[in-house]
C-alpha positions in Angstrom: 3.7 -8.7 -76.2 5.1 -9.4 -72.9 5.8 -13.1 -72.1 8.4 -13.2 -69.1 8.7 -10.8 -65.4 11.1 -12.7 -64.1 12.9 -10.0 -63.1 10.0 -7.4 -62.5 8.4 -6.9 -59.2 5.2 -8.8 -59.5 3.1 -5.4 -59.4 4.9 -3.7 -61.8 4.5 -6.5 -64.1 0.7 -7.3 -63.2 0.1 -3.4 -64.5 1.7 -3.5 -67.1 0.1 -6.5 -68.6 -3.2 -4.6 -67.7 -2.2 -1.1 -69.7 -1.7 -3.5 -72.7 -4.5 -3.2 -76.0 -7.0 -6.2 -74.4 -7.1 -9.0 -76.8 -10.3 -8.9 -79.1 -12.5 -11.8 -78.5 -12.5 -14.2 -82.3 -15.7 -14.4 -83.6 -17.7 -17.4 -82.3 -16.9 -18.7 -85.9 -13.4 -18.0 -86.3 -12.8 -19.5 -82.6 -14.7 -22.9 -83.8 -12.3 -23.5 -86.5 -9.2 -22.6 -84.3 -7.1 -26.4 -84.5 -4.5 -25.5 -81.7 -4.6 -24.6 -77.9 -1.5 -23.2 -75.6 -1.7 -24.6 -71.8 0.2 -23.0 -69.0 2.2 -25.0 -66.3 3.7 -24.0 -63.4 6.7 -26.5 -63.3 8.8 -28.3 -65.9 9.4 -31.9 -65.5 13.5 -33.4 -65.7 11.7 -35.3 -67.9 8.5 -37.3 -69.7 9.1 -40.7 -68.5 6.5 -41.2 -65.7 7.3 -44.7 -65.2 10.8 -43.9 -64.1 10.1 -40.5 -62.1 7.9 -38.8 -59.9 7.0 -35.4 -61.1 3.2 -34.9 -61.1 4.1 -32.7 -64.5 5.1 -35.3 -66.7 1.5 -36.6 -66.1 0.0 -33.6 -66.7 1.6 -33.5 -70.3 2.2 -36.9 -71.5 -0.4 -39.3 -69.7 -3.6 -40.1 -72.4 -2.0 -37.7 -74.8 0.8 -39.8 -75.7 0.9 -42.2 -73.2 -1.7 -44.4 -72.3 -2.2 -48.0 -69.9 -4.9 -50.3 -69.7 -7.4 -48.4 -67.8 -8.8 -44.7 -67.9 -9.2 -42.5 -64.4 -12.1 -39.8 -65.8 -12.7 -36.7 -64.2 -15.4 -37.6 -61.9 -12.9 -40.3 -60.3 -14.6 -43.7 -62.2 -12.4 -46.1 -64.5 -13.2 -47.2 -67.6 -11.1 -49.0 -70.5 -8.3 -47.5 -72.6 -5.9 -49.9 -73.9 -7.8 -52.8 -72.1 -11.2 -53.2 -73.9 -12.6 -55.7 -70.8 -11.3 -57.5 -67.7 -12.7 -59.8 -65.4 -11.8 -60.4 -61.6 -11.6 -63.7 -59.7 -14.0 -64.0 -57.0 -10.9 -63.8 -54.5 -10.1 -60.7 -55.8 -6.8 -61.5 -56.3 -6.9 -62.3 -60.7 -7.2 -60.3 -63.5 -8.1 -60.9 -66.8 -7.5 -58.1 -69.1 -8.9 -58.1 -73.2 -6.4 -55.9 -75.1 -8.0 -53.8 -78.2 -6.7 -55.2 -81.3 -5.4 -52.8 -84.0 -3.2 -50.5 -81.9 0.2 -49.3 -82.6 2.8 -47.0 -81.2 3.6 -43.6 -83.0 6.9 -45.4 -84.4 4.9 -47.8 -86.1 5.0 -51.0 -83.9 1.9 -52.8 -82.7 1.0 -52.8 -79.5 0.0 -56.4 -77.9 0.1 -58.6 -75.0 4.1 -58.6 -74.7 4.2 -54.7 -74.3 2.2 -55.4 -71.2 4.4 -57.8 -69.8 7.6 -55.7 -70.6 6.2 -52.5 -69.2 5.5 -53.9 -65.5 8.2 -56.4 -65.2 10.3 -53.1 -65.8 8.3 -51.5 -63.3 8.8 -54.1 -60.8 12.5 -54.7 -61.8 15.0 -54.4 -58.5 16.1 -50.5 -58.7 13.2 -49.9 -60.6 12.4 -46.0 -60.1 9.1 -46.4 -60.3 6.5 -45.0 -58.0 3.7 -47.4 -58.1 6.4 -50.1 -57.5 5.1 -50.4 -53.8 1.6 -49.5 -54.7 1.0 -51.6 -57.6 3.9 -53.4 -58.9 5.2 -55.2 -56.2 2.1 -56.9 -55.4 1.8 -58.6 -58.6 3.0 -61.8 -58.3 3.1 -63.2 -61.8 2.1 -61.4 -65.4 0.5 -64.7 -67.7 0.3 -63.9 -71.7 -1.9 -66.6 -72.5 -1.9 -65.1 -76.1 -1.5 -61.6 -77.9 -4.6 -60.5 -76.8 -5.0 -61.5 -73.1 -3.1 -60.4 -69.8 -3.4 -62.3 -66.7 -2.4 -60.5 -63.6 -2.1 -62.4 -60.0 -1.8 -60.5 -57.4 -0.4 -61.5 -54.2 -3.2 -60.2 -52.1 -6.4 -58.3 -53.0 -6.9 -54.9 -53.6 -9.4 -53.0 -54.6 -8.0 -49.8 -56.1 -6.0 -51.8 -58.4 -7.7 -50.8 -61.6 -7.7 -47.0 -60.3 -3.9 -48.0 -60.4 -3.4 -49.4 -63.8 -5.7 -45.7 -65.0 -2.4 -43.3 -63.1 0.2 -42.5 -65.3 3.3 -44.7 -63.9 1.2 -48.0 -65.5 1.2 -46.5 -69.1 2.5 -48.8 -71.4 5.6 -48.9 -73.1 7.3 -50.4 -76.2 10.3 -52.4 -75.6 11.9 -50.6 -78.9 11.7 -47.1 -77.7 11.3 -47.4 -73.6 14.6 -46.5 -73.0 14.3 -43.0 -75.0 10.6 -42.0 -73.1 12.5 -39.3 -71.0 13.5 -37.4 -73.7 11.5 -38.2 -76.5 8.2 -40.6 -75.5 6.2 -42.8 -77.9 3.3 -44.2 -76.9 -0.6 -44.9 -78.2 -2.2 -42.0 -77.4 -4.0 -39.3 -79.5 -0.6 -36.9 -79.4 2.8 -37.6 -80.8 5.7 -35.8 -79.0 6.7 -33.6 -81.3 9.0 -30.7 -79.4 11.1 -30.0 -75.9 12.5 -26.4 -75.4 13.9 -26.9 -72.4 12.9 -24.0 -70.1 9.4 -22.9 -72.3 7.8 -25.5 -74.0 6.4 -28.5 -74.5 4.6 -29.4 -78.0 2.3 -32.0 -78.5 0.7 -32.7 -82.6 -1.9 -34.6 -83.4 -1.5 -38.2 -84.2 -3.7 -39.2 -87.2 -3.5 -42.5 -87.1 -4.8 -42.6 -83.9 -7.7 -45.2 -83.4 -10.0 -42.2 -82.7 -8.4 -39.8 -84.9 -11.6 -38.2 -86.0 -12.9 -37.3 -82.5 -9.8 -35.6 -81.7 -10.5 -31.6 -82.5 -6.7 -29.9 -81.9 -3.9 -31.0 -84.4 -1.7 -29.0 -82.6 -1.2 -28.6 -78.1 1.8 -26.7 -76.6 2.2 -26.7 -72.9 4.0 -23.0 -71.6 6.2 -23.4 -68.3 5.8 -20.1 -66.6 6.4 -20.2 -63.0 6.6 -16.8 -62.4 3.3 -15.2 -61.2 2.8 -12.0 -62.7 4.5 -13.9 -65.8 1.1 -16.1 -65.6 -1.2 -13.3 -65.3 0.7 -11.5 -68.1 0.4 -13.9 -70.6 -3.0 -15.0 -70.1 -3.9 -11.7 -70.6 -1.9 -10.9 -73.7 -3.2 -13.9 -75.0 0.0 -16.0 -75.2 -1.6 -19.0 -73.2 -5.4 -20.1 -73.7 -5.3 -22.1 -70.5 -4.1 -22.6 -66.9 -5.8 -25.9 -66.5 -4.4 -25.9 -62.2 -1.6 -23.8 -60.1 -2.8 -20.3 -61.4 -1.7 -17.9 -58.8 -4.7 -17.5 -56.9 -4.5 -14.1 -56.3 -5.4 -13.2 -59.7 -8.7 -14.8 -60.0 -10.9 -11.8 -59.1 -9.2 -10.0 -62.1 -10.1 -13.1 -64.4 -13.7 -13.6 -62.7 -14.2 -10.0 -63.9 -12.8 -10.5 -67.3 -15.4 -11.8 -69.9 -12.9 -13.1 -72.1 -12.2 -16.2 -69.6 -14.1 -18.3 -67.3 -12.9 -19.3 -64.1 -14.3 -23.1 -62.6 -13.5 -24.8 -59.2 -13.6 -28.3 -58.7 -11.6 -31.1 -56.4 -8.4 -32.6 -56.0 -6.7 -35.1 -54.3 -3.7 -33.2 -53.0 -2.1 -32.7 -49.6 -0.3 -29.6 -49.0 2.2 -30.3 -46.3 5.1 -29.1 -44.6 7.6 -32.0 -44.7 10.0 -33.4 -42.1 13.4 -34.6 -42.6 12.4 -37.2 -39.8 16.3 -38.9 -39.8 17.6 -35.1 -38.9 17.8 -34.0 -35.2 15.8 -32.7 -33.6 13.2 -33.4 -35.8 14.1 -37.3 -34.9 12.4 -36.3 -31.9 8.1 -36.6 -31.9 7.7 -33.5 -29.5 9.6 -31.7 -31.7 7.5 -32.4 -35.0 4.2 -32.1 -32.9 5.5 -28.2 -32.1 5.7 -27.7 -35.8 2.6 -29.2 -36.2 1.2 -26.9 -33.1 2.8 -23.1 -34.6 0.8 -23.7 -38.4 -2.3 -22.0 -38.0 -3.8 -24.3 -41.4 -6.9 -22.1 -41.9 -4.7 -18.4 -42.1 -2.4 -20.5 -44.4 -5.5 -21.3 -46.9 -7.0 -17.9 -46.5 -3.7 -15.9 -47.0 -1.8 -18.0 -49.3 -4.7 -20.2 -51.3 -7.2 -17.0 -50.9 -9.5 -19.8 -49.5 -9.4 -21.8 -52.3 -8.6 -24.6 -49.8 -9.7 -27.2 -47.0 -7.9 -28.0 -43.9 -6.3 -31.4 -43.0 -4.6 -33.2 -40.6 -3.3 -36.6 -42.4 -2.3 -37.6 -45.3 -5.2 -37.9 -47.1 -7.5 -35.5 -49.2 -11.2 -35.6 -48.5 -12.2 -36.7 -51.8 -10.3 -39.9 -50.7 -13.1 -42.7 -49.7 -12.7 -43.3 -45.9 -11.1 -40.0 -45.2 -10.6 -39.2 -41.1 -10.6 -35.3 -40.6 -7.7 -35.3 -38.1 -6.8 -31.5 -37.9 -8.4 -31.7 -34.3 -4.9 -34.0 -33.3 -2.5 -31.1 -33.8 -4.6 -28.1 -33.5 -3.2 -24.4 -34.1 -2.0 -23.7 -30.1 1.8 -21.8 -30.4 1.8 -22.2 -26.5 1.8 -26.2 -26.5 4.5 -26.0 -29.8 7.0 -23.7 -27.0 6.1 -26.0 -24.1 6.9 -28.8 -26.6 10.5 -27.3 -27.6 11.1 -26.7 -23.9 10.3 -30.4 -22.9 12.5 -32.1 -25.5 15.3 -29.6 -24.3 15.3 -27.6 -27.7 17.3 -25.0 -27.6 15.8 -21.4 -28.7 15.9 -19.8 -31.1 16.0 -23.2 -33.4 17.7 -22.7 -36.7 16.3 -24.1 -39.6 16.2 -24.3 -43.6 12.8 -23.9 -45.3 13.6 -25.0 -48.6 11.2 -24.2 -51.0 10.0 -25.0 -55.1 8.9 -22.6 -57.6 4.7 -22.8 -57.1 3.2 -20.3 -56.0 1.7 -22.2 -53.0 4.8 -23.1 -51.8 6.8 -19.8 -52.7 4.2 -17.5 -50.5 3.5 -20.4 -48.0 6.9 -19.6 -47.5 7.0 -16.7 -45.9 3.6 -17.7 -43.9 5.1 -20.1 -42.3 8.4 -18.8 -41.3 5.9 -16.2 -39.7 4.4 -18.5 -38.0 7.3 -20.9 -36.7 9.4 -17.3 -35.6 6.2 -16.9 -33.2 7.4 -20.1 -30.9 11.1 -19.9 -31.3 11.9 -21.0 -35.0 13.7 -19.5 -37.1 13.3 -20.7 -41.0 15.7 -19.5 -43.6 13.8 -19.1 -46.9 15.7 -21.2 -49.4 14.4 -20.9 -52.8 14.9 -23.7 -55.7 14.0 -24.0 -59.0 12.1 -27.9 -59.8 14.9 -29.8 -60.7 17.0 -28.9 -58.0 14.0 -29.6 -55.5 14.1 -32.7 -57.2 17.7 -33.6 -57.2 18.2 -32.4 -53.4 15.1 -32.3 -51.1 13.3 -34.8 -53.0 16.4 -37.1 -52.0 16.5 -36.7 -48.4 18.8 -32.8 -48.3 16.6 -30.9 -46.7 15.5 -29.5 -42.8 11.8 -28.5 -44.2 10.1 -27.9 -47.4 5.9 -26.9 -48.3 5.1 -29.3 -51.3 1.4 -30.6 -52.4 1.6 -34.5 -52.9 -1.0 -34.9 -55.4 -1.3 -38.9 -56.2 -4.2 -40.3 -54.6 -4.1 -43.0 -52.1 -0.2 -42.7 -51.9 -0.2 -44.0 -47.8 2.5 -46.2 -48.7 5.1 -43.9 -49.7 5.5 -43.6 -45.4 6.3 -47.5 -45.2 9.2 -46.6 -47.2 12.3 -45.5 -44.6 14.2 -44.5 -47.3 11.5 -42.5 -48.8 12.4 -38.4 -48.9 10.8 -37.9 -45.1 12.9 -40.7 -43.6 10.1 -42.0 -41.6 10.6 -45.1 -40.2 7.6 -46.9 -38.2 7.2 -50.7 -37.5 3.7 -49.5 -35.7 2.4 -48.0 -39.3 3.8 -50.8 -41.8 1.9 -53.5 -39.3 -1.0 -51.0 -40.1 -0.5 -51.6 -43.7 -0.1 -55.0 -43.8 -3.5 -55.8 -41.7 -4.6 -53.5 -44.6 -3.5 -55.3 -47.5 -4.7 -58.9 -46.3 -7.9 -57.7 -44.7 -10.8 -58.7 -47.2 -13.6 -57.6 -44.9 -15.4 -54.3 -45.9 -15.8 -53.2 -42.6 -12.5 -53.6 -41.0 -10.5 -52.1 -44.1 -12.9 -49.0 -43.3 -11.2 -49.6 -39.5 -7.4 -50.2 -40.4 -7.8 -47.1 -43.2 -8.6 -44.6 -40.6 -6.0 -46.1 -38.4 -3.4 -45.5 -41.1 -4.0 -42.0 -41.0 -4.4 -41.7 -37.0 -1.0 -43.3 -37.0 0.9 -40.4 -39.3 -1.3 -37.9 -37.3 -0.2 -38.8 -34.0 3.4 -39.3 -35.5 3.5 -35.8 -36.8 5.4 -37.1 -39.7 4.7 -34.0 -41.5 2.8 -30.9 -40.4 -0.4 -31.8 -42.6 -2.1 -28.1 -43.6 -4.3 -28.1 -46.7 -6.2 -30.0 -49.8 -6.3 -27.5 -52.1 -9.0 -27.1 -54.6 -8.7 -27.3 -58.6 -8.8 -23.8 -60.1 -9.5 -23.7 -63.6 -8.8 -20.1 -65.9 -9.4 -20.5 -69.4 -10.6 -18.8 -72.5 -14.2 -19.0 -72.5 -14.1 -20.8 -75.6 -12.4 -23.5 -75.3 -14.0 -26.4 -73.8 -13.3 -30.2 -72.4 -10.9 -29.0 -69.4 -11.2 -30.9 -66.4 -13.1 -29.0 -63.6 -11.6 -31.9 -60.6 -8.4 -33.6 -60.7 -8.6 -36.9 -59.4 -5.3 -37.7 -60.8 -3.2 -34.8 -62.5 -3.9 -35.0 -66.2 -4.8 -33.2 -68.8 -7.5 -34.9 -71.3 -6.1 -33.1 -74.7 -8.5 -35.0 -76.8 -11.4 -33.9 -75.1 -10.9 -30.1 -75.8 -12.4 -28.5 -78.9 -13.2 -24.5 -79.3 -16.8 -23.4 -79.6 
């Protein structure tokens, strides 16, 4: 059974996982009664604490398994209650009055209440808090009232209407004050899944929690999440029959072989990521406008999407996805033109050839946007050395401001604020934007928050922050018979207790 190719060439490995015996398909009977499920990942998280760090991954295996917050993004985008049964909302829009369920407890045995709530965001709001809703979110509420077990009272310091969107992404999940301190390594939360297992490098295992307010609606005891990074590994052990699932970052190069498999079905849906080539703003010369604008200039988006996504892609030229209400398709700002991109070198007196670092993480987007890019930047006088790094090192060094350039898909929606952050991983710094985003925030008029929204992405267009290249679309390969996978990915989750085998 072949279950690793790291060190095969990806062809190699891709046949040999086809001259293997094909699985047999279950019966429709046996499948119905199977009680577990494997899902594939492309990257491992450092850890599972999502309040704390900013992995998209430790969404994708914790959030509504284990852990859970007041409110529930669903797969079309709406919100509906989780641990929050009701809320109302001041006329002003700036109160919320939130009706906790009764009856709940943590997986260690302690009940969940009011004072959880509390604990939970005045952590998240802490000074040095690591949080990445702090800006979003936290920092805007101005006081957390527990006017009794039940009942939480947020006030926020000016309106906003994504707010409950907000509390539904996985950095609001709520925490017990016993057992937050352990969430990295070992989480407990309220959710239908207990942690169970962490084999660092392979696996994550999720069991069935069964006493779990819902415990009879939830149809696999047992779900283990595979890291396998490595294409052909992917392709391999789907076909071999090692992994049931690769709910998103499936190399899309495989897909014609699965289309054309009748053992699996292949769906594609939505997201809200932005694939971008970031800037390290704070280095020279990419200080220098002119000089990101020529990066922005030498990316031809749509040859990226075909060659590297297959198409399974949309251009932009912000950073925002097009699923995002009030999205501004900007691509026409920095249009592909590797003749402006040289006369923009030559006029901020860059000296050619440029040497730079592409640093680069393990997906496969990024890994084979790699070498497009360089391609492309080598046409106008740059010259990108291909660094590759494994997750936690992106993590630990581009991901804190180490790097020249680096192709990552930021995949939270509505994240504008992360650029009003100067000490955020870019190092953009603009007055201009964060006077942007406070008209934003205080405006309660329908029309001009339309306004001041498209200006906040006209702003980072013109600014080149990044070179903005592609939203890519959800691609969804799974055995036919297992159902309840989410075909769009508003937020990145995976809904465990909504799959069942037919």
């Amino acid at each position: 059974m072949l279950r690793r190719c790291h060190r095969t060439p990806a062809t190699v490995c891709a046949w040999a996982a086809l001259l293997l015996p094909p699985s047999m398909p279950l019966s429709a009977a046996a499948q119905a009664g199977k009680t577990s499920a494997v899902i594939g990942m492309v990257l491992e998280p450092t850890g599972l604490d999502p309040t704390m760090a900013p992995a998209a991954a430790i969404g994708e295996i914790v959030h509504y398994n284990v852990l859970e917050g007041l409110t529930k993004v669903n797969v079309d985008g709406s919100v509906t209650p989780l641990l929050a049964e009701r809320w109302t909302m001041d006329p002003d829009g700036k109160s919320y009055t939130f009706h906790l369920r009764r009856g709940v407890r943590f997986h260690d045995g302690e009940a969940f209440d009011a004072s959880d709530v509390k604990f939970s965001f005045e952590r998240a709001k802490a000074e040095g808090s690591t949080n990445k809703a702090k800006k979003s979110l936290f920092d805007n509420i101005t006081s957390i009232a527990t006017p009794d077990p039940y009942t939480v009272i947020l006030t926020l310091d000016h309106p906003d209407g994504t707010v409950l969107f907000r509390l539904g992404e996985n950095p609001a999940v709520i925490l017990d004050p016993k057992s937050a301190a352990a969430t990295a390594s070992r989480p407990i939360g309220t959710g239908p899944y207990r942690f169970e297992d962490w084999k660092k490098g392979v696996s994550v295992t999720l069991v069935k929690d069964a006493g779990y307010r819902q415990a009879t609606a939830v149809k696999l005891n047992k779900v283990t999440f595979r890291i396998i990074n490595d294409p052909a590994a992917q392709v391999a052990a789907m076909l071999a029959g090692d992994v049931d699932a690769f709910p998103r970052g499936l190399a899309t190069q495989s897909l014609a072989q699965f289309k054309a498999d009748p053992r699996f079905s292949v769906t594609t849906g939505s997201t809200a990521g932005k694939g971008i080539m970031a800037i390290n703003n704070k280095r020279k010369p990419f200080d220098d406008v002119r000089v990101r604008r020529a990066l922005a200039h030498a990316i031809d988006r749509q040859a990226f999407i075909n060659g590297v996504l297959d198409g399974f892609g949309r251009p932009i030229g912000s950073h925002m996805a097009p699923t995002d209400a009030g999205y501004v398709d900007l691509t026409a700002v920095t249009p592909y033109d590797p003749d402006k991109a040289r006369a923009l070198l030559k006029e901020a007196g860059v000296k050619i050839p440029l040497e730079v670092t592409l640093t680069l993480p393990p997906a496969p987007y990024a890994r084979r946007g790699g070498e497009v890019v360089a391609a492309q930047l080598a046409k106008v006088g740059i010259n990108a050395k291909i660094e590759n790094v494994e997750w936690a090192q992106w993590l630990s060094g581009a991901y804190k401001g180490n790097f020249d350039l680096t192709i990552i898909n930021h995949v939270e929606p509505l994240d504008y604020l992360i650029y009003s952050d100067p000490k955020y991983y870019y190092g953009y710094d603009s007055p201009a934007f964060r006077e942007v985003v406070r008209q934003y925030a205080s405006s309660t008029n329908a029309k001009e928050r339309t306004r001041l929204f498209g200006d906040l992405q006209r702003q980072l267009a013109q600014d080149a922050v990044n070179v903005y290249i592609f939203n890519p679309s959800q691609v969804v390969v799974a055995k036919k018979g297992l159902k309840g996978l989410w075909s769009h990915s508003p937020i990145f989750a995976n809904d465990l207790a909504a799959l069942r085998w037919e």
